[in-house]
C-alpha positions in Angstrom: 57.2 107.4 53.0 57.9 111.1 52.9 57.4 110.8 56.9 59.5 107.9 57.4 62.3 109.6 55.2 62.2 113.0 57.0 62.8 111.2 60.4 65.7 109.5 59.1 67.2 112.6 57.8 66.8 113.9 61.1 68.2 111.3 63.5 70.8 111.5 60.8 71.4 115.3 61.7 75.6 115.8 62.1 74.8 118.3 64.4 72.3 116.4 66.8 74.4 112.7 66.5 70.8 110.8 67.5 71.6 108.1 65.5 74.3 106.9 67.6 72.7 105.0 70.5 70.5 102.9 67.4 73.4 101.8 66.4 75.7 101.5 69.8 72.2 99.4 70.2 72.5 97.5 67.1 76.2 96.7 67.5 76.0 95.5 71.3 73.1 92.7 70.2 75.6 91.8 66.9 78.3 91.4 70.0 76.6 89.8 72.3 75.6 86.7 69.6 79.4 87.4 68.4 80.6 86.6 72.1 78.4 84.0 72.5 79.9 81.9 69.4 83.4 82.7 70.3 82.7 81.4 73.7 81.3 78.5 72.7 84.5 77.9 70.4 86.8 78.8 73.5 84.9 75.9 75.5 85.7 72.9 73.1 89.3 74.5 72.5 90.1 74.4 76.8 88.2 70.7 76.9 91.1 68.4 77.6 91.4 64.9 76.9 94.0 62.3 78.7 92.6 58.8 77.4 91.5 57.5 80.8 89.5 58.7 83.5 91.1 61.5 85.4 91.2 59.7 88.4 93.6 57.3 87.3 96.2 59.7 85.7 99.5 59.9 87.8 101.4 62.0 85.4 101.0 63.6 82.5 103.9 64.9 80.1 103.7 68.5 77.9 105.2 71.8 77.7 105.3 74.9 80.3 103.2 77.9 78.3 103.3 80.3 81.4 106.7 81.2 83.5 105.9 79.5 86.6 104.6 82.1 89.2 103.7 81.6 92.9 100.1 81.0 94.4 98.7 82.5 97.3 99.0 78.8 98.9 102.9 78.6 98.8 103.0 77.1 95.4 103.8 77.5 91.6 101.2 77.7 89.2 101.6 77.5 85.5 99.8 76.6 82.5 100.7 73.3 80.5 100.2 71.8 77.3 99.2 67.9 77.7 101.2 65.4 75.4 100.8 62.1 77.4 99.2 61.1 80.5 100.1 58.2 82.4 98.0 56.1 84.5 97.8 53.5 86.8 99.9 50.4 85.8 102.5 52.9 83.8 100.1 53.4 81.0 100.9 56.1 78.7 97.9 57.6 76.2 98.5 60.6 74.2 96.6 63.7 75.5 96.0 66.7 74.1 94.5 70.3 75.7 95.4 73.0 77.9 96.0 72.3 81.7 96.3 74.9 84.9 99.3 72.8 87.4 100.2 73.6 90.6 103.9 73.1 91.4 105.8 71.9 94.7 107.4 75.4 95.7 110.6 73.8 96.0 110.3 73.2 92.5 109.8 76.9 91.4 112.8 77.9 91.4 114.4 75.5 89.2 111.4 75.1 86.4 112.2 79.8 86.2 115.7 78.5 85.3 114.6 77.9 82.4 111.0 79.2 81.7 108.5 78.8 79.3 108.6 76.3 76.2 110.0 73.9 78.5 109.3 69.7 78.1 108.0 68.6 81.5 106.9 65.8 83.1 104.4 65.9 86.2 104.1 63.0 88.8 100.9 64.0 90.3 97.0 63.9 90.1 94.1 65.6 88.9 91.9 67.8 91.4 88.4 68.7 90.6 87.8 72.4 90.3 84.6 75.2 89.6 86.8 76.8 86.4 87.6 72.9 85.1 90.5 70.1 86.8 93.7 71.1 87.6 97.1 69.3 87.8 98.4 68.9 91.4 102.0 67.8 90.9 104.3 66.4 93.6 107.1 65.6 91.7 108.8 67.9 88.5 111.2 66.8 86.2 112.5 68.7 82.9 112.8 67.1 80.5 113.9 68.9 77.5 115.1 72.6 77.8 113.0 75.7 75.8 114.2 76.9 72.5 117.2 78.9 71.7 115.3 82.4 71.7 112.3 81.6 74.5 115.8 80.7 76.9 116.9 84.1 75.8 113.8 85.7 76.7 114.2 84.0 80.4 117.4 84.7 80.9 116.1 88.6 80.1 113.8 87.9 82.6 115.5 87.1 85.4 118.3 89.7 84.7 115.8 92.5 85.2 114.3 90.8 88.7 117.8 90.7 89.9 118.1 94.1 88.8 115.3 95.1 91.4 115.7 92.7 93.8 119.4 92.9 94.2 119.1 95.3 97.5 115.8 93.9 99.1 114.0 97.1 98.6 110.1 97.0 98.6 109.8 99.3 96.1 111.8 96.7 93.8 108.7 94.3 93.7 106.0 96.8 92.9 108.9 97.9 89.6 108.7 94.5 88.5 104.7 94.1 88.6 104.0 97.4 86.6 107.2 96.8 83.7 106.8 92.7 83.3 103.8 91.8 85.1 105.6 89.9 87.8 104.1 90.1 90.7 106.2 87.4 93.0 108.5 90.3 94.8 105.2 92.7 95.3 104.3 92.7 98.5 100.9 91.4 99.5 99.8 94.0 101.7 99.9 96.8 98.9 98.5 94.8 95.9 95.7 93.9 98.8 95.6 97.7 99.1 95.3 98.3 95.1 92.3 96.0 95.0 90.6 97.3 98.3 91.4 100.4 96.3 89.5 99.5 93.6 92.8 100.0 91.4 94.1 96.7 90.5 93.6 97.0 86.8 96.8 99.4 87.6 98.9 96.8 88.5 97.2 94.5 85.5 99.7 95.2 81.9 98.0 97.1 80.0 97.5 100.1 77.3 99.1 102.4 80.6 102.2 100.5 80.8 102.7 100.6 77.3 101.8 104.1 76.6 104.4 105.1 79.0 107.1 103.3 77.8 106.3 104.2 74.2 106.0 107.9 75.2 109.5 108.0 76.3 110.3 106.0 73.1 108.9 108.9 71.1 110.3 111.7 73.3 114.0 110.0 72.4 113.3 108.9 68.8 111.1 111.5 67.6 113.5 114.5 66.6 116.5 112.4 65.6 114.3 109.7 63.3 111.2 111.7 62.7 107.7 110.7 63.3 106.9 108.0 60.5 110.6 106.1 62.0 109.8 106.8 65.0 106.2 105.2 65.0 108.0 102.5 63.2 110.5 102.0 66.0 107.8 101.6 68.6 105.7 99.7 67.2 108.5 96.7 66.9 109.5 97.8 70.4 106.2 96.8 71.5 106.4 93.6 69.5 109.7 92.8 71.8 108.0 94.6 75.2 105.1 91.7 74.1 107.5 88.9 73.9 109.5 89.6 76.9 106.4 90.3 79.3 104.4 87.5 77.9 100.9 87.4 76.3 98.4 88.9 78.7 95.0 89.4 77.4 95.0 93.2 78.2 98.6 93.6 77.2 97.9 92.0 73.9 95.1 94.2 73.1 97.0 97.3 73.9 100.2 96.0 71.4 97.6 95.3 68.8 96.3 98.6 69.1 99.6 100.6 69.2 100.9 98.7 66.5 97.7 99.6 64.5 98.5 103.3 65.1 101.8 103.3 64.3 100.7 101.5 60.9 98.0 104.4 60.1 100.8 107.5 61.5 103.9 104.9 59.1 101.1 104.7 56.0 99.3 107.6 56.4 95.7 106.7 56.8 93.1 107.9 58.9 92.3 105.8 62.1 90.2 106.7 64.8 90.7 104.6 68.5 87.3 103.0 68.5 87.8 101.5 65.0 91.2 100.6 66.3 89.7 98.8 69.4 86.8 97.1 67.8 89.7 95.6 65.0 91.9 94.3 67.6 88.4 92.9 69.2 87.9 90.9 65.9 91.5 90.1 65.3 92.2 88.9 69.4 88.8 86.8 69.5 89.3 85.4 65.7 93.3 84.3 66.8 92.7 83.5 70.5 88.9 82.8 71.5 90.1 81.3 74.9 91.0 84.0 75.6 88.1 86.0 75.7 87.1 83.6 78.7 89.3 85.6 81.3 88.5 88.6 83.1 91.5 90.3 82.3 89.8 90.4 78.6 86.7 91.5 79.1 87.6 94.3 81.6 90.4 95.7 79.5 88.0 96.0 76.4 85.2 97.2 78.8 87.2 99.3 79.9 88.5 101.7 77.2 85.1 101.0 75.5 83.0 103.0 78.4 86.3 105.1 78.2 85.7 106.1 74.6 81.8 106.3 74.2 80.6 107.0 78.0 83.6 108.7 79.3 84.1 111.5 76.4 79.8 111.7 76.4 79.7 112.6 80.0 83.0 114.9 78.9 80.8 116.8 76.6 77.6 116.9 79.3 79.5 118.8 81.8 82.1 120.7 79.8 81.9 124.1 81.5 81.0 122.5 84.6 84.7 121.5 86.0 88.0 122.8 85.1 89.1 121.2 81.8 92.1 119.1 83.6 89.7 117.8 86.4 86.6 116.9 84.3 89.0 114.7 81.5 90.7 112.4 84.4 86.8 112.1 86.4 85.1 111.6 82.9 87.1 108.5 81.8 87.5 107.3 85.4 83.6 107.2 85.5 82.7 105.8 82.1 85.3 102.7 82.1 83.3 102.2 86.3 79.8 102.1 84.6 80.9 100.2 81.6 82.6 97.2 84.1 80.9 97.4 87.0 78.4 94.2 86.1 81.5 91.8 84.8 83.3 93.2 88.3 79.8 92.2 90.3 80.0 89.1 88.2 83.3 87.4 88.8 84.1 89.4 92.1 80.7 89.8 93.7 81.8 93.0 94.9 81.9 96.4 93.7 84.6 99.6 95.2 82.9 102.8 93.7 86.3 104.8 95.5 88.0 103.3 92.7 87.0 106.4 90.8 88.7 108.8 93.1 91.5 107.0 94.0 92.1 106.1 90.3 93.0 110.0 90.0 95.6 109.5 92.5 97.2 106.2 92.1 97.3 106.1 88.4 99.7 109.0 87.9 101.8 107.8 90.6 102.4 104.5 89.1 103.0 105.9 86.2 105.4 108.1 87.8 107.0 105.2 89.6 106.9 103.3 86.3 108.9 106.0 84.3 111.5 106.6 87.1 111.9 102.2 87.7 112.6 102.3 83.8 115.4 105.2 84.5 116.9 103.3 87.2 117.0 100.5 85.0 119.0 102.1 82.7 121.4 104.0 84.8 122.0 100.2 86.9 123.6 98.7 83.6 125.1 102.2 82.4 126.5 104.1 85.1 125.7 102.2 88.7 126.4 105.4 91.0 123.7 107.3 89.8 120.9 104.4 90.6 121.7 104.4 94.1 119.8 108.6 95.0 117.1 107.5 92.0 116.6 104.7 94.0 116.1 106.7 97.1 113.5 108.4 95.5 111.6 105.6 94.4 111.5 104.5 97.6 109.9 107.5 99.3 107.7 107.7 96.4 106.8 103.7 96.8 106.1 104.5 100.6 103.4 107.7 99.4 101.7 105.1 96.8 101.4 103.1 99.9 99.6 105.7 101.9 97.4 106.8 99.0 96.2 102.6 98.8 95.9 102.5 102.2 93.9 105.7 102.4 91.5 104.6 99.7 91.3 100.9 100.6 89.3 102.6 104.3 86.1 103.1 101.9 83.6 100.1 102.3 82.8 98.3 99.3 79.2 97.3 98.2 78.8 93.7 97.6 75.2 93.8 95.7 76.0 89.7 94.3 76.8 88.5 91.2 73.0 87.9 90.2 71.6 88.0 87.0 69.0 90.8 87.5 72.2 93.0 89.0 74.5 92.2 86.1 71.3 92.8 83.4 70.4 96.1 85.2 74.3 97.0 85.1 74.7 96.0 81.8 72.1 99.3 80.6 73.5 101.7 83.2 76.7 102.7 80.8 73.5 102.8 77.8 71.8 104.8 79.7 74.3 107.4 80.8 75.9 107.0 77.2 71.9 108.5 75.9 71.3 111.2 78.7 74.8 112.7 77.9 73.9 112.7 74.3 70.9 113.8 74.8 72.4 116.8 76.9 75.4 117.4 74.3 72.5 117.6 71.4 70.2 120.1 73.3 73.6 122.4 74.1 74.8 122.0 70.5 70.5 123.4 69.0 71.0 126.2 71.6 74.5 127.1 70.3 72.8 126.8 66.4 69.8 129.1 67.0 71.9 131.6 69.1 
């Protein structure tokens, strides 16, 4: 007993911090069983059911959830909400369930009119697909308009694409994909260049975009309101930024975690980010467990995870070792790589290890490009004249972000196969390197003690 109470105490140390991969340990096993029940819950939520076999369905009724968007085939895609379903004979049967559709491109155009929350009807048929059936539809008719405030939203929407599409610049359509996540106007060629990159999270809403926009928020707001209004202020501004650019997994998780920090700066309680994260981890899975199905999900929480725990370990491993504003960037750039690497291998099949370099690169760019796209936005509705020489600049900074993609997209990625033994074997690297920093951090911090 005296034994077994003296190793405690010492993995228990403050100093040597050994008692963290036992419990990073215990905590991935609680999350793994966690994950496994939530996506067990998510599978019977997305289950749809139309009354008759799908093969005889020619229509189904419900309402738009997505603003429709185009498919790499010429199409519109959107998510819809089954009501009825109508078969062969006219026969209508109530249905109920989530549906992905596939719209006639002519079609587009009108259904953005008015956006999501939108009653439609879908002459069509069902198509058999690996991720579950999908709605082909060949006809589109709307049948009720959205609410008051969702028609609003749109009508937001579609001012700020004609605000960067007005003049048929490039640059317009990569502005659009980094403020709302529309990614119609971008060109293919560059976000093929992002993902050959290994940087398409970039272009994917996330904790970036907001903590740009909320930056500039507090730079305004933070002398004239002081800190506690000021964290008040941008935390319902992300509540609005939310609404307007739509509830993306990643997006979501960074608005509950900014809102969360703003409630501990407003009330005045300590909060630290991985507490933060794993809340808004419980919170999103509890409120949305279909979610947690998507990539988008499981890379954004992945991601700031091997961030926080691998990233700042390997931080403290080689402090001294690189100059303090190289080591940070490389640091996080290589713990969020380990940490998704396996779920990349697993839905992708294919891994781009440059993505760590050129994440240095393109990363500040777009947030550059993101800052001045949000000043042109301004100066277009204030004072016109003024937009045209920022504009300029965008442009030639557009065409270096292009360059830098195209530069980095040269490197060959590996393509090791989604197997199970590579995504088990993935799944310990960011353990491992999490433990060997430690270790390394613990050794430095007894020779600092005894010195």
């Amino acid at each position: 007993m005296p034994v077994s109470a003296a190793v405690f105490a010492f993995l228990l140390h403050p100093r040597l911090r050994l008692w963290e991969p036992a419990v990073c340990a215990l905590f991935l096993a609680a999350g793994v069983f966690f994950g496994a029940g939530a996506r067990g819950l998510a599978e019977r939520e997305s289950r749809i059911a139309v009354g008759q076999p799908l093969q005889n369905v020619r229509g189904v009724s419900g309402v738009l959830l997505d603003d429709p968007r185009a498919s790499a085939f010429g199409r519109g895609f959107g998510r819809v909400r089954l009501a009825q379903s109508v078969g062969l004979g006219c026969c209508r049967v109530s249905a109920r369930g989530v549906v992905g559709a596939f719209f006639p491109e002519d079609a587009v155009a009108r259904m953005r009119q008015l956006g999501r929350g939108s009653s439609v009807f879908l002459s069509g048929v069902f198509l058999a697909g690996k991720d579950g059936p999908r709605f082909r539809a060949q006809g589109v008719h709307i049948v009720a308009p959205p609410s008051p405030i969702d028609l609003l939203r749109t009508r937001a929407r579609l001012g700020l694409v004609e605000a960067f599409s007005g003049k048929g610049e490039a640059w317009g359509g990569l502005a659009l994909a980094l403020l709302l996540g529309v990614r119609d106007k971008l060109e293919g060629v560059l976000a093929a260049k992002y993902r050959e990159a290994g940087c398409s999270y970039i272009l994917a809403l996330s904790g970036m975009h907001l903590a740009i926009i909320q930056a500039i928020l507090a730079f305004l707001l933070k002398k004239p309101l002081g800190v506690k209004a000021a964290a008040a202020s941008g935390a319902a501004f992300t509540l609005f930024y939310l609404f307007l650019a739509g509830a993306q997994p990643s997006l979501v998780r960074a608005a509950f975690m900014s809102i969360a920090a703003a409630a501990a700066v407003v009330f005045s309680f300590p909060a630290k980010t991985l507490e933060i994260l794993s809340l808004s981890f419980l919170s999103q899975i509890a409120f949305d467990a279909g979610s947690g199905l998507s990539a988008s999900f499981i890379l954004s929480y992945l991601a700031l995870s091997g961030l926080l725990l691998v990233g700042r370990s390997i931080e403290g491993a080689l402090r001294g070792c690189l100059p303090s504003f190289l080591l940070s960037p490389l640091a996080s750039s290589l713990g969020a790589f380990a940490a998704t690497a396996p779920v990349v291998v697993f839905f992708f099949g294919v891994l781009r290890p440059v993505g760590i370099l050129s994440g240095l690169a393109l990363s500040p760019l777009s947030a550059l490009f993101m800052a001045g796209s949000l000043l042109f936005l301004v100066l277009h509705f204030t004072f016109p004249p003024l937009s045209a020489p920022l504009g300029a600049a965008l442009s030639q900074l557009y065409k270096l972000i292009e360059m830098t993609a195209a530069a980095a997209a040269r490197f060959p990625a590996v393509a090791p196969g989604a197997s199970v033994f590579v995504l088990a074997l993935g799944s310990v690297l960011p353990f491992v390197i999490f433990c060997v920093c430690r270790h390394r951090i613990s050794a430095r911090l007894a020779i600092e003690a005894f010195d």
